[in-house]
C-alpha positions as CSV (number, residue, x, y, z in Angstrom):
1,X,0.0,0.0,0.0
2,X,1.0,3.9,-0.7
3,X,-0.3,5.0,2.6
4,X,1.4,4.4,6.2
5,X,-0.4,2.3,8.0
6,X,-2.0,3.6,11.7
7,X,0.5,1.4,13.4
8,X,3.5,2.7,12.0
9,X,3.2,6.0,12.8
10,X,1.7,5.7,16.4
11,X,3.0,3.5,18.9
12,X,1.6,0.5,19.3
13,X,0.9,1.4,23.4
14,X,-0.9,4.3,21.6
15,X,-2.9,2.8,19.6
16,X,-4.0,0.2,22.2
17,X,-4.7,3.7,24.8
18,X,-7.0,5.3,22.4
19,X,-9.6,1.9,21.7
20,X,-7.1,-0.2,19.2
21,X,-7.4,-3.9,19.3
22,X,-5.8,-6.0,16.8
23,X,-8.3,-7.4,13.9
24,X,-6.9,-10.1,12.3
25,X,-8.8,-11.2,8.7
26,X,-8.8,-14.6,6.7
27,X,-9.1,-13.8,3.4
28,X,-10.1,-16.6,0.9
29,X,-9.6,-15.8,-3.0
30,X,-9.6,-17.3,-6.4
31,X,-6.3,-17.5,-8.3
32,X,-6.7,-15.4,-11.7
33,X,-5.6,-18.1,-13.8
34,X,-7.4,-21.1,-12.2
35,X,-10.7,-19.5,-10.4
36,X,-12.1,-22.9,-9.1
37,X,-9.2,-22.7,-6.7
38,X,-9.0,-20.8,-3.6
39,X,-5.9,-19.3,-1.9
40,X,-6.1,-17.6,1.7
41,X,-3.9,-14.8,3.2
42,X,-4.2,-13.9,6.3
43,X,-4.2,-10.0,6.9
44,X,-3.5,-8.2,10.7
45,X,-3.5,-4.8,11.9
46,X,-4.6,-1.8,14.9
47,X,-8.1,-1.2,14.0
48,X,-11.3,0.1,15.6
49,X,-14.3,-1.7,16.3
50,X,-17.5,-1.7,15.7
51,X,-16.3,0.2,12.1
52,X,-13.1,-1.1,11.2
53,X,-12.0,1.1,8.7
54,X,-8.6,-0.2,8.5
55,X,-10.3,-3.4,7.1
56,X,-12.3,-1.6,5.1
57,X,-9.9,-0.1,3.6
58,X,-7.5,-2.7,3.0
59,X,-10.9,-4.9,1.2
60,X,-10.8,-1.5,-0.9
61,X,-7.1,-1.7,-2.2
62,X,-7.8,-5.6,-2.7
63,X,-10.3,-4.9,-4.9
64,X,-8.8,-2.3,-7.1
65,X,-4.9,-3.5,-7.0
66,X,-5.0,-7.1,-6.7
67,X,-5.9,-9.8,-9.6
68,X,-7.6,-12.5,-7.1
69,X,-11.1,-11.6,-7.2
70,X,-12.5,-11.9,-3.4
71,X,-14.3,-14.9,-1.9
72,X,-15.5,-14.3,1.2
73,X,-13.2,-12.5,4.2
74,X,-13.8,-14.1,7.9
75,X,-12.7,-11.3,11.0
76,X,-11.9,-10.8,14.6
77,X,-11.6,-8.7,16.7
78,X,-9.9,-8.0,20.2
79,X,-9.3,-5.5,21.9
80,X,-5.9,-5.8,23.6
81,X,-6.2,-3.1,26.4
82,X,-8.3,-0.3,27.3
83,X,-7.1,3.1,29.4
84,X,-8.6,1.9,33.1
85,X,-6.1,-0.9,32.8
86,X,-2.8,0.9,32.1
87,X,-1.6,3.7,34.0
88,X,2.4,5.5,34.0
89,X,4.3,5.1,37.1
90,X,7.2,7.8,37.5
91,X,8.8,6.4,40.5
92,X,8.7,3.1,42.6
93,X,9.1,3.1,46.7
94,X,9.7,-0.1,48.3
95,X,8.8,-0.5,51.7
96,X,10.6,-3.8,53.7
């Protein structure tokens, strides 16, 4: 792809602070010169649910850059970590 993707120029702590989770898609298409067979490649990156307009986006470039025409694509989603369950410690005191 031309563009960056999201999780190259944030962080991936980032990312997983502002809603994030990794989306990971199975992608099942038909080779150009033999369309009764199937081929699968397996796409991942940051996305956001419920939209997922990384996905969305990547289905988008698949159709207009690559030869395979599409099957069917299966998804999921998870979201690694959410902002109540990280937090930045400056400085740790140890007590005996």
């Amino acid at each position: 792809m031309t563009e960056t993707s999201s999780a190259t120029t944030r962080s991936e702590t980032e990312l997983l602070l502002k809603g994030y989770g990794l989306t990971t898609a199975e992608v099942l298409y038909r080779l150009p010169d033999y369309p009764s067979v199937l081929n699968t490649f397996v796409w991942q990156d940051y996305d956001l649910a419920p939209d997922h307009p990384r996905l969305f986006q990547f289905i988008e470039y698949w159709q207009e850059e690559i030869e395979g025409p599409l099957h069917s694509i299966r998804f999921s989603h998870r979201k690694m970590i959410s902002p109540g369950e990280w937090r930045n410690v400056t400085g740790e005191f140890r007590y005996h």
